[in-house]
C-alpha positions, 0 to 999 in steps of 0.5 A, a space after each residue: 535492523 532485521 526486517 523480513 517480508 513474508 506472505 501472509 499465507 504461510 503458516 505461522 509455524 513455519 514463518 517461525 521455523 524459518 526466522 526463529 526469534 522474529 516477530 511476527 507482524 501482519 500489516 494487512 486490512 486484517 491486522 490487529 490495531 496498531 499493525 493495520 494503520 499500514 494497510 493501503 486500505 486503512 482511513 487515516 484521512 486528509 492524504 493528498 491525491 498526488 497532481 491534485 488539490 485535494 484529499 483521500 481518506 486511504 492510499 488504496 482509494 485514491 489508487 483505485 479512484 485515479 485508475 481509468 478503464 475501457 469502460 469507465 473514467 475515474 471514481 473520485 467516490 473511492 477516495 471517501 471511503 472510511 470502512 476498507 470496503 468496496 475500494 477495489 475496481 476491477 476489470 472484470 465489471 469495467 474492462 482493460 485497464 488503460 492507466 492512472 489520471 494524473 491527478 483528478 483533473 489531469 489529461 495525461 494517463 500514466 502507465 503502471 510503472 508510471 503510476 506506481 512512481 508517480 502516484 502510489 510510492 509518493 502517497 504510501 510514503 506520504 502516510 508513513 512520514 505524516 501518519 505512522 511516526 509512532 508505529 515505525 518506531 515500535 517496528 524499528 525497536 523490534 528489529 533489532 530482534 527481527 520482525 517479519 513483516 506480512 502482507 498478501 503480496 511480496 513483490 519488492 522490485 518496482 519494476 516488476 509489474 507482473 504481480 502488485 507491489 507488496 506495500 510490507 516491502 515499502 515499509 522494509 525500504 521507508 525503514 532502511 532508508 531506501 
């Protein structure tokens, strides 16, 4: 299996200079159906918010709904959203970040590796086991050939919290069994 994880910035001339016989997949909120199925931002419905009784249409909304900052608690609101639109809070309008609620009616906040273990990888993964069997298996056919998987983001390493976790990488690992 070969799977590639580029950003989705780069040309496609060049993406296909650098993996001649790869294909090309763009699994970002821009994508073609079936590809953006893979999108944190895309609806699948009935995801389950980790530390929590209850529901999120997306990954990236119950991400952004748990998040907690210097001037505003959780918005369990961005859980409901359906279009990919108006998910992200940003710290411009509400401040520092100070963590992620653990669960909707939790006390303890999680700091951002914490987060991204405890929260974000289990509900991405979640999504991958129950809502993307089929898609993961066309990606799998076309690796024996190559793919190059696109997406903004191309930090793989967890620990790195410098730059957001390139959810493409997570769907590399998922694959590979990682």
């Amino acid at each position: 299996m070969k799977i590639v994880v580029a950003s989705k910035r780069k040309k496609i001339e060049t993406l296909n200079k650098e993996y001649p016989g790869y294909e090309v997949l763009d699994i970002t909120s821009k994508a073609e159906d079936p590809w953006v199925k893979f999108s944190p931002f895309y609806p699948h419905g009935n995801i389950p918010i980790p530390f929590s009784n209850e529901l999120s249409q997306s990954v990236e909304g119950l991400w952004q709904a748990l998040k907690v900052f210097e001037k505003e608690d959780i918005d369990i609101q961005k859980t409901l959203i359906t279009n990919m639109k108006g998910i992200k809070r940003t710290v411009r309008r509400l401040g520092k970040v100070k963590g992620h609620r653990k669960g909707i009616h939790g006390n303890k906040l999680l700091g951002y590796l914490e987060a991204r273990k405890q929260i974000y990888i289990p509900a991405y993964n979640w999504v991958l086991r129950n809502k993307l069997t089929a898609e993961l298996n066309l990606i799998t056919e076309k690796a024996s050939n190559g793919v190059v998987l696109l997406d903004y983001e191309t930090n793989g390493d967890i620990n790195d919290l410098r730059k957001p976790l390139s959810h493409a990488h997570l769907v590399k690992q998922y694959l590979e069994k990682n």
